[in-house]
C-alpha angles and dihedrals in degrees: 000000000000121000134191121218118221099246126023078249111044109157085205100059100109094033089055084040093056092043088051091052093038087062099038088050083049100043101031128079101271082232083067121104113223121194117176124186145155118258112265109262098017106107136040091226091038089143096048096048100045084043086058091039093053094051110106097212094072106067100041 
């Protein structure tokens, strides 16, 4: 899943990323594969935050 946050900024990107992963993980199959993101070119810190989205450790 790719997302696009509101402004090239936003403070809130890897929060609303999370949140997106933590319900997909909850509502999906466990066999499924989730892989959240932000849209390429969307955000000024895009490596960081999908960085952050992809650990593990996170969404547990």
């Amino acid at each position: 899943v790719n997302f696009t946050p509101t402004i090239p900024h936003c403070s809130m990107a890897t929060l609303i990323g999370l949140a997106i992963r933590v319900k997909l993980l909850r509502s999906l199959h466990p066999k499924v594969k989730v892989t959240v993101s932000i849209t390429p070119g969307s955000h000024s810190t895009e490596e960081s935050i999908n960085r952050q989205l992809s650990d593990k450790v996170r969404c547990i």
